[in-house]
PDB file of N, CA, C, O and CB in Angstrom:
ATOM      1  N   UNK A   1     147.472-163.655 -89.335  1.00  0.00           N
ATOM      2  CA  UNK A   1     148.519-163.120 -90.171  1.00  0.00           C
ATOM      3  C   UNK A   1     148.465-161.596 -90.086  1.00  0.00           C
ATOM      4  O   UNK A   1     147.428-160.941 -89.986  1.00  0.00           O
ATOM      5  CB  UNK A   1     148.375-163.615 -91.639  1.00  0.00           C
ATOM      6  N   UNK A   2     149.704-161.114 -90.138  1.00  0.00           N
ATOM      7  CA  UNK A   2     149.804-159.325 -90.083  1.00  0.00           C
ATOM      8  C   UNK A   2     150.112-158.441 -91.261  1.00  0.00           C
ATOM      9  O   UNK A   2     150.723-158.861 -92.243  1.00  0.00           O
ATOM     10  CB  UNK A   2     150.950-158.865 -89.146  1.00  0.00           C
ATOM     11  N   UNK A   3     149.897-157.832 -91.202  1.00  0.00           N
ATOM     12  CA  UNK A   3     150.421-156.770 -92.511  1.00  0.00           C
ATOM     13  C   UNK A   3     151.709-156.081 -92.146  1.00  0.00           C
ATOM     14  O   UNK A   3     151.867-155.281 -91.223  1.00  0.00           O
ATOM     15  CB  UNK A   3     149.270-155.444 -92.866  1.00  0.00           C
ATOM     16  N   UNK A   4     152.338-156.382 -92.750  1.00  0.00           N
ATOM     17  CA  UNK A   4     154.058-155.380 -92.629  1.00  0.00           C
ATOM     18  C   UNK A   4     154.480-154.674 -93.820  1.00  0.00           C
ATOM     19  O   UNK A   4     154.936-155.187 -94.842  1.00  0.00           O
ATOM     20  CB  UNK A   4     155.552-156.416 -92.376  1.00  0.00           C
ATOM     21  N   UNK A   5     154.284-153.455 -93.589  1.00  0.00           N
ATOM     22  CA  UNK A   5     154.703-152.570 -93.893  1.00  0.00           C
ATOM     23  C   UNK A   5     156.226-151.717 -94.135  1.00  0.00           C
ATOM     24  O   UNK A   5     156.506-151.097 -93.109  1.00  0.00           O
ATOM     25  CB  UNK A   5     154.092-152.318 -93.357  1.00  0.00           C
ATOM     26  N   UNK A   6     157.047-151.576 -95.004  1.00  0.00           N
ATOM     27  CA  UNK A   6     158.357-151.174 -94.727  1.00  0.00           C
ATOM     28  C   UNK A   6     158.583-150.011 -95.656  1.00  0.00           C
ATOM     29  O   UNK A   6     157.967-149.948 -96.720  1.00  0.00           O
ATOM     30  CB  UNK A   6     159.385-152.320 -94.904  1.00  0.00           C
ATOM     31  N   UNK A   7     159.233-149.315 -95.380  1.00  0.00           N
ATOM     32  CA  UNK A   7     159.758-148.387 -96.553  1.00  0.00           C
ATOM     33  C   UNK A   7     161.233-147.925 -96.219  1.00  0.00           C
ATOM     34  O   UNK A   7     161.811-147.845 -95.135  1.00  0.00           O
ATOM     35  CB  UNK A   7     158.763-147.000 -96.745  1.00  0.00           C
ATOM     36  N   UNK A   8     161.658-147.641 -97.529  1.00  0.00           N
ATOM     37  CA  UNK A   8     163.274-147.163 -97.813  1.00  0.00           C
ATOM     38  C   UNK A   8     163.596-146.431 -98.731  1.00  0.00           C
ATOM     39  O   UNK A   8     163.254-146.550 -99.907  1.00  0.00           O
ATOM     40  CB  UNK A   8     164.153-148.099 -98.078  1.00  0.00           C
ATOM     41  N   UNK A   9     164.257-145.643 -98.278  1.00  0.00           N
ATOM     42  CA  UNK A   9     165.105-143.955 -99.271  1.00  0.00           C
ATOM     43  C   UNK A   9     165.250-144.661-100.763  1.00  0.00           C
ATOM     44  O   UNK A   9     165.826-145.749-100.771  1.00  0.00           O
ATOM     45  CB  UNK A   9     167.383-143.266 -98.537  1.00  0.00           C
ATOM     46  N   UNK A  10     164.815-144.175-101.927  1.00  0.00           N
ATOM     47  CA  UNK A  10     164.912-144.350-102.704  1.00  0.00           C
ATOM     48  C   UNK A  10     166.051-144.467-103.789  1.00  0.00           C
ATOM     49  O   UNK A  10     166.564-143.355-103.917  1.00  0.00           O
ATOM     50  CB  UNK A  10     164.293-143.933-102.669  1.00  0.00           C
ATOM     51  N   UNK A  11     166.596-145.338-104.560  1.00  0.00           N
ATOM     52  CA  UNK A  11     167.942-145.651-104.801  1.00  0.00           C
ATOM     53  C   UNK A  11     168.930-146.731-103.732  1.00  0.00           C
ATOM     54  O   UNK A  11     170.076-147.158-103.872  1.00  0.00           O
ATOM     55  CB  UNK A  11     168.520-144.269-104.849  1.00  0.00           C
ATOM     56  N   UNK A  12     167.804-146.945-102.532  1.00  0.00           N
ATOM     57  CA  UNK A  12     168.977-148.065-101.923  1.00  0.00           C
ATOM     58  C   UNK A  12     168.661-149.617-102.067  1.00  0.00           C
ATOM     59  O   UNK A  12     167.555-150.151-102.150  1.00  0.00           O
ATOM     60  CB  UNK A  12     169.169-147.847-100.234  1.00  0.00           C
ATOM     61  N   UNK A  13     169.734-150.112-102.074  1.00  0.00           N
ATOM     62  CA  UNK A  13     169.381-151.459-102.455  1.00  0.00           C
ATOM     63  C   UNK A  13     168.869-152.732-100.829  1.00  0.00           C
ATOM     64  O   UNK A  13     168.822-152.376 -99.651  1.00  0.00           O
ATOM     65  CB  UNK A  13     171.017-151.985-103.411  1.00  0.00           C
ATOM     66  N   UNK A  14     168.604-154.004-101.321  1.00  0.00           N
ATOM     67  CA  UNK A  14     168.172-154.562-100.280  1.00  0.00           C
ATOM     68  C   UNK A  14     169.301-154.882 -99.584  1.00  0.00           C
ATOM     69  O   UNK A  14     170.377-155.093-100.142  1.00  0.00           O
ATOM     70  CB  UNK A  14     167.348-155.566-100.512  1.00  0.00           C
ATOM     71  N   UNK A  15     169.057-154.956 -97.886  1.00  0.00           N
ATOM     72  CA  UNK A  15     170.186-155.673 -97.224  1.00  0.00           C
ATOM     73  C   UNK A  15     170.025-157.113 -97.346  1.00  0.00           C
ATOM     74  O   UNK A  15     168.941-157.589 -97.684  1.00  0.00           O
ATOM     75  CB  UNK A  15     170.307-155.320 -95.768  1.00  0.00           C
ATOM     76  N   UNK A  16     171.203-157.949 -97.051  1.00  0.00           N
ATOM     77  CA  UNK A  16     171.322-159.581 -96.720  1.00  0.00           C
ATOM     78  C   UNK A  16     170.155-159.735 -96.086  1.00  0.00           C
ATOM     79  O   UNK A  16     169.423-160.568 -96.620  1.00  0.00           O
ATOM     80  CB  UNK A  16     172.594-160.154 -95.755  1.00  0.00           C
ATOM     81  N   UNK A  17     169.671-159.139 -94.985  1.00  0.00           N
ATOM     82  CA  UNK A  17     168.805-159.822 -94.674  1.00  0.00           C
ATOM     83  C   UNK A  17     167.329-160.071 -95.324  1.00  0.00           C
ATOM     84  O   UNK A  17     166.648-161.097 -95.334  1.00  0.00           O
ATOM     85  CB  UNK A  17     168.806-159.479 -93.685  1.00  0.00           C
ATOM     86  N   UNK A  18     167.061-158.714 -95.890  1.00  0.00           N
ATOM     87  CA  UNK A  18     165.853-158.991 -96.892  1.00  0.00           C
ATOM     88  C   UNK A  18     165.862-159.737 -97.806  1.00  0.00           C
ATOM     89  O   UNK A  18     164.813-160.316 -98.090  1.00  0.00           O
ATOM     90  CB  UNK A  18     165.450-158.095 -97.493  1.00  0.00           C
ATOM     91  N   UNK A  19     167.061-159.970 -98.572  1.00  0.00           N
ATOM     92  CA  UNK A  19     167.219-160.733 -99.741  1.00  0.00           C
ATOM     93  C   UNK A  19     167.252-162.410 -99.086  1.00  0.00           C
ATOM     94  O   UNK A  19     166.800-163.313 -99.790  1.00  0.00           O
ATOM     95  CB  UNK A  19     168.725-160.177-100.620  1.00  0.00           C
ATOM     96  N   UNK A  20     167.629-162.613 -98.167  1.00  0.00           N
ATOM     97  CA  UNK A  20     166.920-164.079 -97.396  1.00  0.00           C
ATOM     98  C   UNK A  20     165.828-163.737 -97.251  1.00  0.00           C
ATOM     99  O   UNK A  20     165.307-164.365 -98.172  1.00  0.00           O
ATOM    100  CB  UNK A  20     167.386-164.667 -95.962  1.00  0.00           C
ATOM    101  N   UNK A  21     164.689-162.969 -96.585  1.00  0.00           N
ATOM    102  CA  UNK A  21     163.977-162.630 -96.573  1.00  0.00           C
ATOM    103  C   UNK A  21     162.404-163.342 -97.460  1.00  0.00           C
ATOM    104  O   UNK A  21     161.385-163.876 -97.023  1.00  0.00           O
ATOM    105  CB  UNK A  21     164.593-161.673 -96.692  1.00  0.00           C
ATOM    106  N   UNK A  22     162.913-162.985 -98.933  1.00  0.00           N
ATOM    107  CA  UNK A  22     162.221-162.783 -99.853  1.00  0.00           C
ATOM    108  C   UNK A  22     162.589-164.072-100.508  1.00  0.00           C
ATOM    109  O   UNK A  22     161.713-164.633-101.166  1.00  0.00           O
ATOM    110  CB  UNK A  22     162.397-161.510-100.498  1.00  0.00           C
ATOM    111  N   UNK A  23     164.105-164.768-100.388  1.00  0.00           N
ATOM    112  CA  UNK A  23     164.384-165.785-100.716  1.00  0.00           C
ATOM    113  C   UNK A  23     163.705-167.013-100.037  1.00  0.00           C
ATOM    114  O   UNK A  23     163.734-168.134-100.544  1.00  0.00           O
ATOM    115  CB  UNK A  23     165.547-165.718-100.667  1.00  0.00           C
ATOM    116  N   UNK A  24     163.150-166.751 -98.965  1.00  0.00           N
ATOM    117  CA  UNK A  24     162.323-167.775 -98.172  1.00  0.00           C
ATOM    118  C   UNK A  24     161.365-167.728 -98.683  1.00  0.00           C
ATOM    119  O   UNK A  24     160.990-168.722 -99.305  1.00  0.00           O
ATOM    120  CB  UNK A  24     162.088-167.693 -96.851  1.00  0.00           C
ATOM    121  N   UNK A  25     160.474-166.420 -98.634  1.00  0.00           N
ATOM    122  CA  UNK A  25     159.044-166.650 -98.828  1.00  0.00           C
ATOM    123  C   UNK A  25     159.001-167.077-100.320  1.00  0.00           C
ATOM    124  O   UNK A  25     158.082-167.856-100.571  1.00  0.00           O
ATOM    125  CB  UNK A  25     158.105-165.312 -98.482  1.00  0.00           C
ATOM    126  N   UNK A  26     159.812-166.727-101.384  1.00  0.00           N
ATOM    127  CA  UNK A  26     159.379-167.749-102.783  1.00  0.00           C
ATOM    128  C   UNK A  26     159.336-169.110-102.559  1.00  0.00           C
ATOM    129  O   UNK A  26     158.495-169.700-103.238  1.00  0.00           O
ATOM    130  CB  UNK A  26     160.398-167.686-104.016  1.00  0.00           C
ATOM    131  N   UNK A  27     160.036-169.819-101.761  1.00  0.00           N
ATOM    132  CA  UNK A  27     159.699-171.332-101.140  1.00  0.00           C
ATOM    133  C   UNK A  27     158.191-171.241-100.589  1.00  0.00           C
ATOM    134  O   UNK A  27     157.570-171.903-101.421  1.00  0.00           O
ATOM    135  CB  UNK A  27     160.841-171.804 -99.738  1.00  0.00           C
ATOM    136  N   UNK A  28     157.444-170.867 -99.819  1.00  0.00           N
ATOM    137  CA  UNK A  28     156.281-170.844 -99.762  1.00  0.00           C
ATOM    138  C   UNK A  28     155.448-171.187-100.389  1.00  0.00           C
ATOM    139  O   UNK A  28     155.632-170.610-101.461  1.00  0.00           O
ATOM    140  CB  UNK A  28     156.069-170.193 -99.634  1.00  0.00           C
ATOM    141  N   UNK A  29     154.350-171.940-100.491  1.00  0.00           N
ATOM    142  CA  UNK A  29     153.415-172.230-101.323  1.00  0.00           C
ATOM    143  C   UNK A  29     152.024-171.342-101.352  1.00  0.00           C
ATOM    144  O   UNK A  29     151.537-170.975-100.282  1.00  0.00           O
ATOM    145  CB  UNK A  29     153.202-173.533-101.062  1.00  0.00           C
ATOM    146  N   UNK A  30     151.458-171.040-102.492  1.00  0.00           N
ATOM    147  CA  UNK A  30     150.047-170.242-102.296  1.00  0.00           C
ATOM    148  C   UNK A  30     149.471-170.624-101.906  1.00  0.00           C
ATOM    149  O   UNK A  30     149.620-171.842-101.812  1.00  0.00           O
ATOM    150  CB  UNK A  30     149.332-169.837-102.978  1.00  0.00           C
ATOM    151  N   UNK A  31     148.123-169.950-101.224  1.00  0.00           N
ATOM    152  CA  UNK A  31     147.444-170.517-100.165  1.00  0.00           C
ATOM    153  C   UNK A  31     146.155-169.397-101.125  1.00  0.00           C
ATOM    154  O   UNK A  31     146.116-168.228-101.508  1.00  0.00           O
ATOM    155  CB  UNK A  31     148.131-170.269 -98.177  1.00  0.00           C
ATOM    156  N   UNK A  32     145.218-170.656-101.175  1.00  0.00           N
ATOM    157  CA  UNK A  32     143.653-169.688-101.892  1.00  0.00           C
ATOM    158  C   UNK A  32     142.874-169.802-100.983  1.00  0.00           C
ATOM    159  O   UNK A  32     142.871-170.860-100.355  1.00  0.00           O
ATOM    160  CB  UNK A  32     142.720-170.231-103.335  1.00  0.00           C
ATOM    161  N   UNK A  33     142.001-168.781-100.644  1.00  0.00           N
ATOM    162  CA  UNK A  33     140.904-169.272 -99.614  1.00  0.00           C
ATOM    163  C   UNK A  33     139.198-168.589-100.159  1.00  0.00           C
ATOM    164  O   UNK A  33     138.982-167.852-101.121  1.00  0.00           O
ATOM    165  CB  UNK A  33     141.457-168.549 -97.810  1.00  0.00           C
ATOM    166  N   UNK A  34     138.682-168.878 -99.642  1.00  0.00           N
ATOM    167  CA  UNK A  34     137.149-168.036 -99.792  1.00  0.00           C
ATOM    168  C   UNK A  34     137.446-166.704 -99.691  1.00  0.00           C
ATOM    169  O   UNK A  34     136.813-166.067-100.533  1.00  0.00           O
ATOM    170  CB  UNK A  34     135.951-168.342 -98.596  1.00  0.00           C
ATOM    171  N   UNK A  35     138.137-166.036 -99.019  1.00  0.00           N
ATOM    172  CA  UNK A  35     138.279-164.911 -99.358  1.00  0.00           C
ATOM    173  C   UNK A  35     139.678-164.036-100.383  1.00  0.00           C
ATOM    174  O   UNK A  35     139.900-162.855-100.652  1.00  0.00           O
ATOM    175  CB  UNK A  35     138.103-164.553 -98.152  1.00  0.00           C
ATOM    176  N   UNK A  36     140.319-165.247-100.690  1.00  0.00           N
ATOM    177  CA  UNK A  36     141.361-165.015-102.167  1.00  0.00           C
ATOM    178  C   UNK A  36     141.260-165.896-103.078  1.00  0.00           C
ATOM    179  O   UNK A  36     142.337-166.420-103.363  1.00  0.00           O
ATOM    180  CB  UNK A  36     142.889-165.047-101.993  1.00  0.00           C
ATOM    181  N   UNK A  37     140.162-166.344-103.778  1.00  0.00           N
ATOM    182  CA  UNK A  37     140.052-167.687-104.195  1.00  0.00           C
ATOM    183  C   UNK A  37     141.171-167.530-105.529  1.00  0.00           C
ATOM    184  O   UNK A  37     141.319-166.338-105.795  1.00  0.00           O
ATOM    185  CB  UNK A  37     138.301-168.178-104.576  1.00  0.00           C
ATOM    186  N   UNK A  38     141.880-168.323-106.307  1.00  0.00           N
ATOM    187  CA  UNK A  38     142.286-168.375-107.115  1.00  0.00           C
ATOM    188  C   UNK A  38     141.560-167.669-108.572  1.00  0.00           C
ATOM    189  O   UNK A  38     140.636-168.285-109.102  1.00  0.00           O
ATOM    190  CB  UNK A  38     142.532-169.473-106.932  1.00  0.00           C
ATOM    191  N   UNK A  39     141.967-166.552-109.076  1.00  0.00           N
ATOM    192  CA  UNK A  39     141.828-166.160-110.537  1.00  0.00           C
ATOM    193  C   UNK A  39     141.147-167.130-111.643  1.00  0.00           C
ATOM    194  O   UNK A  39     141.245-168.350-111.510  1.00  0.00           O
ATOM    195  CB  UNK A  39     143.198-165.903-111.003  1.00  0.00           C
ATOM    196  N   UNK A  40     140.771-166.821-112.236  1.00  0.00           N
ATOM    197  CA  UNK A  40     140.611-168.077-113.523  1.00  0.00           C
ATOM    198  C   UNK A  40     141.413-167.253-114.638  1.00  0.00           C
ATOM    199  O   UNK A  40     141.676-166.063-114.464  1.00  0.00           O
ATOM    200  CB  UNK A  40     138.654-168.531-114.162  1.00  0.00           C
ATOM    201  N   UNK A  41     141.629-167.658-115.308  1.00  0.00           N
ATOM    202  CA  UNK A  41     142.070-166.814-116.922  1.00  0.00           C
ATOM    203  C   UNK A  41     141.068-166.039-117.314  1.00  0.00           C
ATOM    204  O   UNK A  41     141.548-164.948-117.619  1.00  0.00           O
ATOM    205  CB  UNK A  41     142.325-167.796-118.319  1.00  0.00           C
ATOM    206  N   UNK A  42     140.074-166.051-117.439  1.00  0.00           N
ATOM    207  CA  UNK A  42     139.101-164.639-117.657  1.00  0.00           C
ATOM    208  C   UNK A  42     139.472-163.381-116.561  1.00  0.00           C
ATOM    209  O   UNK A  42     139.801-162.255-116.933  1.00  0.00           O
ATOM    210  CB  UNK A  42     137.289-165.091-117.355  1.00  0.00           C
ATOM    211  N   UNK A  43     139.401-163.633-115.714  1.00  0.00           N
ATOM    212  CA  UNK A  43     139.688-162.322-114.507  1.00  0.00           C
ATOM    213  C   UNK A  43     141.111-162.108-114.594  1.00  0.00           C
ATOM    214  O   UNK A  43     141.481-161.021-114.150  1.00  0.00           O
ATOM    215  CB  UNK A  43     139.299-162.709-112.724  1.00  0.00           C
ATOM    216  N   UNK A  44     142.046-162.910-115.077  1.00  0.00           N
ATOM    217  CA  UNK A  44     143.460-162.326-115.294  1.00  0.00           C
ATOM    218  C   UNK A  44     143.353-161.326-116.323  1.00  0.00           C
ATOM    219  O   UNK A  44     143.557-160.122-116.170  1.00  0.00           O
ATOM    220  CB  UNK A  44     144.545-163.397-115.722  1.00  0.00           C
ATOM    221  N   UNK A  45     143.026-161.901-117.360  1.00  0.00           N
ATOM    222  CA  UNK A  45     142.438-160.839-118.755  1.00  0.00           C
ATOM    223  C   UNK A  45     142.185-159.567-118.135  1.00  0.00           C
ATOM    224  O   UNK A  45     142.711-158.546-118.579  1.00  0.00           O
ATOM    225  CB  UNK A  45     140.823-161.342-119.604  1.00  0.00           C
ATOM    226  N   UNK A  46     141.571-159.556-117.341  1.00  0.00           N
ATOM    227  CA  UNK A  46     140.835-158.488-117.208  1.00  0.00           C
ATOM    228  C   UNK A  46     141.713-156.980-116.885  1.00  0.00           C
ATOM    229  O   UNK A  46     141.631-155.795-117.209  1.00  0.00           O
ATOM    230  CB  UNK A  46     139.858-158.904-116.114  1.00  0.00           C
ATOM    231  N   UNK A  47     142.426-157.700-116.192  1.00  0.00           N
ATOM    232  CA  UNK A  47     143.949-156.782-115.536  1.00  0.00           C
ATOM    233  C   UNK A  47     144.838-155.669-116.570  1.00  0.00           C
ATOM    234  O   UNK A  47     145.485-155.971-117.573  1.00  0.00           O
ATOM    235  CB  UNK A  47     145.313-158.121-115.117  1.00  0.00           C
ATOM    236  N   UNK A  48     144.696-154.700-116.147  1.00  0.00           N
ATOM    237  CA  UNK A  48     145.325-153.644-117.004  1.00  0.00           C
ATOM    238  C   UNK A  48     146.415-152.605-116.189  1.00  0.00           C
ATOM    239  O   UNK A  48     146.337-152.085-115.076  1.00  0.00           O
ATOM    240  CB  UNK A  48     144.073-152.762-117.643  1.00  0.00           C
ATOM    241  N   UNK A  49     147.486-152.539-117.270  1.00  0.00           N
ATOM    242  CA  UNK A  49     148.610-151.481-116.090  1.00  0.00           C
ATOM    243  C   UNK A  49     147.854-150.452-115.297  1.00  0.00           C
ATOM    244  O   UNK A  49     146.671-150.115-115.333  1.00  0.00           O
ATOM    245  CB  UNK A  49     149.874-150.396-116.989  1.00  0.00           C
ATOM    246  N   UNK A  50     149.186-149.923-114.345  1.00  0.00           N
ATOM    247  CA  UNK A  50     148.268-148.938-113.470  1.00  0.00           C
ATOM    248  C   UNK A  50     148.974-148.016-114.050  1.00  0.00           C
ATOM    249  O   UNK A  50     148.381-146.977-114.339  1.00  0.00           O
ATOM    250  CB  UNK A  50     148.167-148.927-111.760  1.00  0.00           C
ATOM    251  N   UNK A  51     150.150-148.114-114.317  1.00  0.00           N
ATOM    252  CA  UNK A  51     151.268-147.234-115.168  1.00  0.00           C
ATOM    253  C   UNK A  51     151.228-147.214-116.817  1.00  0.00           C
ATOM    254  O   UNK A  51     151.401-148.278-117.412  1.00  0.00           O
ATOM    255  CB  UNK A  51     152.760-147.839-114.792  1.00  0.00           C
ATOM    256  N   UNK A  52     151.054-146.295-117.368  1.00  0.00           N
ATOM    257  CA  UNK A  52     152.066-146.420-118.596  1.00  0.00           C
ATOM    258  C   UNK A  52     153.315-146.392-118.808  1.00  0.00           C
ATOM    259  O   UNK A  52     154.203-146.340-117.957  1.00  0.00           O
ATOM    260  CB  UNK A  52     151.930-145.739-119.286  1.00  0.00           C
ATOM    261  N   UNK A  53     153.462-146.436-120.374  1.00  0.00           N
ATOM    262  CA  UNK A  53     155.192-146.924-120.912  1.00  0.00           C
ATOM    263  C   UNK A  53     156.227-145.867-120.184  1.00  0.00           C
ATOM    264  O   UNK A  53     157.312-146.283-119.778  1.00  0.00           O
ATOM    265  CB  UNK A  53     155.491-146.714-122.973  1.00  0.00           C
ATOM    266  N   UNK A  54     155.850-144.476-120.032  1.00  0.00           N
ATOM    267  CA  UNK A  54     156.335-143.683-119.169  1.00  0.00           C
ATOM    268  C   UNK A  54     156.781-143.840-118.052  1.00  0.00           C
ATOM    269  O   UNK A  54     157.754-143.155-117.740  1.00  0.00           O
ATOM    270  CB  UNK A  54     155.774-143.055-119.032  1.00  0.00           C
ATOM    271  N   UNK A  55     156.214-144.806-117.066  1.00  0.00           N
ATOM    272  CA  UNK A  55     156.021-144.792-115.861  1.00  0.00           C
ATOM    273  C   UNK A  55     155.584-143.802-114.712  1.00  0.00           C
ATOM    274  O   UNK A  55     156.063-143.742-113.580  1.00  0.00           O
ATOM    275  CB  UNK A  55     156.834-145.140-115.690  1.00  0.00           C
ATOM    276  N   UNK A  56     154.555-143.030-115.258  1.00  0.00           N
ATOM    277  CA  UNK A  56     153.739-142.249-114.610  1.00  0.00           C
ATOM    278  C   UNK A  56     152.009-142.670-114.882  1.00  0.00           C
ATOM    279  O   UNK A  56     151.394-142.732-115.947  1.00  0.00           O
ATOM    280  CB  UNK A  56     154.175-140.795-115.082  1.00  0.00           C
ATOM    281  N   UNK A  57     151.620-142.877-113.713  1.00  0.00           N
ATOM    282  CA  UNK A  57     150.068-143.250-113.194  1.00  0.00           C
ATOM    283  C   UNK A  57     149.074-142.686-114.299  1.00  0.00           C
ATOM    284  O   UNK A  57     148.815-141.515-114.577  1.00  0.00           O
ATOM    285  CB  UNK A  57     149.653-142.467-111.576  1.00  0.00           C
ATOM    286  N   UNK A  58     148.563-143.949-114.881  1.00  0.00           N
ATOM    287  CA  UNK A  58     147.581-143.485-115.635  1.00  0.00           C
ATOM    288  C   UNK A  58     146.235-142.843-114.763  1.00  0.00           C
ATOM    289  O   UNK A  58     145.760-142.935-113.632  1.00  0.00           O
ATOM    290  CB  UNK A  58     147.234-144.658-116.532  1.00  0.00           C
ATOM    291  N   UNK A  59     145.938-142.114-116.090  1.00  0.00           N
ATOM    292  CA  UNK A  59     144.255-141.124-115.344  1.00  0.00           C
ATOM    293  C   UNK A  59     143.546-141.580-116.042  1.00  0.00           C
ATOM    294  O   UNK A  59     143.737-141.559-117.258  1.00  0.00           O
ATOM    295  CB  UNK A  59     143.888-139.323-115.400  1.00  0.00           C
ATOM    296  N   UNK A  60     142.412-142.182-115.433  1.00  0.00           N
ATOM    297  CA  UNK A  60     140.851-142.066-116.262  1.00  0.00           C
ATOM    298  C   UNK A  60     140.191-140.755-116.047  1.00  0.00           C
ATOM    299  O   UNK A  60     140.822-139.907-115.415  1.00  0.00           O
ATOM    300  CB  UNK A  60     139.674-143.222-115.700  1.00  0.00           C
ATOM    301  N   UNK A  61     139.125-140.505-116.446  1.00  0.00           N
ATOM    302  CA  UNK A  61     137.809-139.655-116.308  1.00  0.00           C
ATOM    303  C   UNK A  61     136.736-140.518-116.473  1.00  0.00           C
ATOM    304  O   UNK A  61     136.272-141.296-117.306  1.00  0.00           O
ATOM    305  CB  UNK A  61     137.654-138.493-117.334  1.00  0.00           C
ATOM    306  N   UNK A  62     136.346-139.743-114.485  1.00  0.00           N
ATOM    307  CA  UNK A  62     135.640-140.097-114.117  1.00  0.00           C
ATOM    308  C   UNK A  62     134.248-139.736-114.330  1.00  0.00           C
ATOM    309  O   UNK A  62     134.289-138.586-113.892  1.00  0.00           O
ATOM    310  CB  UNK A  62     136.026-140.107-113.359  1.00  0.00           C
ATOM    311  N   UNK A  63     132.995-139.922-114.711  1.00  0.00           N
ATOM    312  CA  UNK A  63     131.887-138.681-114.839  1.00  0.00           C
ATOM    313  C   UNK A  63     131.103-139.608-113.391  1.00  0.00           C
ATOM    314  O   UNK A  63     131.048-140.831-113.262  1.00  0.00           O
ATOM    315  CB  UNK A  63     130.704-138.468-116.860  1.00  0.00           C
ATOM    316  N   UNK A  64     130.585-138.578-112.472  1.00  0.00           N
ATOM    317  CA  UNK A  64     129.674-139.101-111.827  1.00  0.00           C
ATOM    318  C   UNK A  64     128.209-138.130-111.949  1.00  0.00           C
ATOM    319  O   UNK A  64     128.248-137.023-112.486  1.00  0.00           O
ATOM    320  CB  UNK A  64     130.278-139.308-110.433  1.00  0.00           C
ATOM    321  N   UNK A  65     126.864-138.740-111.344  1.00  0.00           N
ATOM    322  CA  UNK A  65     125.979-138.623-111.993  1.00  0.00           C
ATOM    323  C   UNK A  65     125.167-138.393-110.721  1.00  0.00           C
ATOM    324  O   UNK A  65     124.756-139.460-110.263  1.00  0.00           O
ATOM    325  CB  UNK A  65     125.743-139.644-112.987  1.00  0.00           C
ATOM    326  N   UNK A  66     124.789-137.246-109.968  1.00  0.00           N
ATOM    327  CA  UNK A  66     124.021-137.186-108.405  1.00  0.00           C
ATOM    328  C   UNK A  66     122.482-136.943-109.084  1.00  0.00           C
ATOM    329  O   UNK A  66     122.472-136.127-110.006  1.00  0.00           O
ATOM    330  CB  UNK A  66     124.662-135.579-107.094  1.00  0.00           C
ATOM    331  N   UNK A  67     121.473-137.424-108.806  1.00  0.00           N
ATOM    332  CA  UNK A  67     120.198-137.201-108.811  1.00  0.00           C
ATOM    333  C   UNK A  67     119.736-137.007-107.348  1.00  0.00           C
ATOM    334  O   UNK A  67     120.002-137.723-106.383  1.00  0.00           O
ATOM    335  CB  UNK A  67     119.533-138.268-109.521  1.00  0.00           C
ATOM    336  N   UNK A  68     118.699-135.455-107.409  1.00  0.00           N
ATOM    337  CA  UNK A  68     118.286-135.359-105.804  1.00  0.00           C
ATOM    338  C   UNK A  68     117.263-134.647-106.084  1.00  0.00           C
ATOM    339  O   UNK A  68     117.276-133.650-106.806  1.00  0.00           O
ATOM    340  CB  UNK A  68     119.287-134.664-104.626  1.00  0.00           C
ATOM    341  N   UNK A  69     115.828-135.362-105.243  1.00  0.00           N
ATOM    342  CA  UNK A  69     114.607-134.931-105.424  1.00  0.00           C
ATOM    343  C   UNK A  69     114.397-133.547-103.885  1.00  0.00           C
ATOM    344  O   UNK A  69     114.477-133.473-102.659  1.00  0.00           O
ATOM    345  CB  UNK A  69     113.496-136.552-105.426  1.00  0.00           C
ATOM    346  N   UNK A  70     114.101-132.719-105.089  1.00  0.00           N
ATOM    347  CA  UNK A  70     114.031-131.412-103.348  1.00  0.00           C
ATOM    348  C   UNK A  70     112.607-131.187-103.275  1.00  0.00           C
ATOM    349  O   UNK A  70     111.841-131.002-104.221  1.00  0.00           O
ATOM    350  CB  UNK A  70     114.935-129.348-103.474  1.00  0.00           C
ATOM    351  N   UNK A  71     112.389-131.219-102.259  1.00  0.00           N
ATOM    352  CA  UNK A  71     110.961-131.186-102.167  1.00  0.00           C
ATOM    353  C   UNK A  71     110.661-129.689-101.320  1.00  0.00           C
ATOM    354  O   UNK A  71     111.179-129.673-100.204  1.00  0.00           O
ATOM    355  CB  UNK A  71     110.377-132.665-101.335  1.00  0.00           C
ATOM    356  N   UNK A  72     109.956-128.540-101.672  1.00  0.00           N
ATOM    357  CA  UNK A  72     109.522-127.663-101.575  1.00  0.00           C
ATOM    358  C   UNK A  72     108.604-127.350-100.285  1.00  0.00           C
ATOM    359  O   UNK A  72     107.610-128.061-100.432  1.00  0.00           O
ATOM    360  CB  UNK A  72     109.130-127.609-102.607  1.00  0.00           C
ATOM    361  N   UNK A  73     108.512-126.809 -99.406  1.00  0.00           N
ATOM    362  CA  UNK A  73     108.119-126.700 -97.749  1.00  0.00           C
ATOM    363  C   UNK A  73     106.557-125.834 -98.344  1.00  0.00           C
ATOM    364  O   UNK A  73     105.722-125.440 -97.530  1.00  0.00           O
ATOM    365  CB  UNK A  73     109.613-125.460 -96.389  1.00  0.00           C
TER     366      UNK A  73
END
């Protein structure tokens, strides 16, 4: 399977053909594997916007923490 990638000018809508497109693949059935196994309801929980009500990208703060032993010649 491939990864496809598309992009389009913002404000335009889909052509006929995407909208078959997309109308096919909802006929599709999910497919879980060892490496996508199905969610349980605890790990859905877990899921939080990436956006706020705004619709601009929420920020965390990050603190990171380097420890480094220097040793003296």
């Amino acid at each position: 399977m491939a990864i496809v990638t598309y992009s389009r000018e913002a404000g335009t809508g889909l052509t006929p053909e995407e909208l078959t497109m997309l109308e096919e693949a909802e006929k599709l059935p999910q497919v879980y594997d060892e490496d996508c196994p199905k969610l349980t309801s605890a790990q859905l929980a877990e899921f939080r916007p990436v956006y706020n009500a705004e619709g601009t990208p929420k920020r965390r703060e990050r603190v990171f923490t380097v420890e480094a032993k220097v040793e003296e010649e």
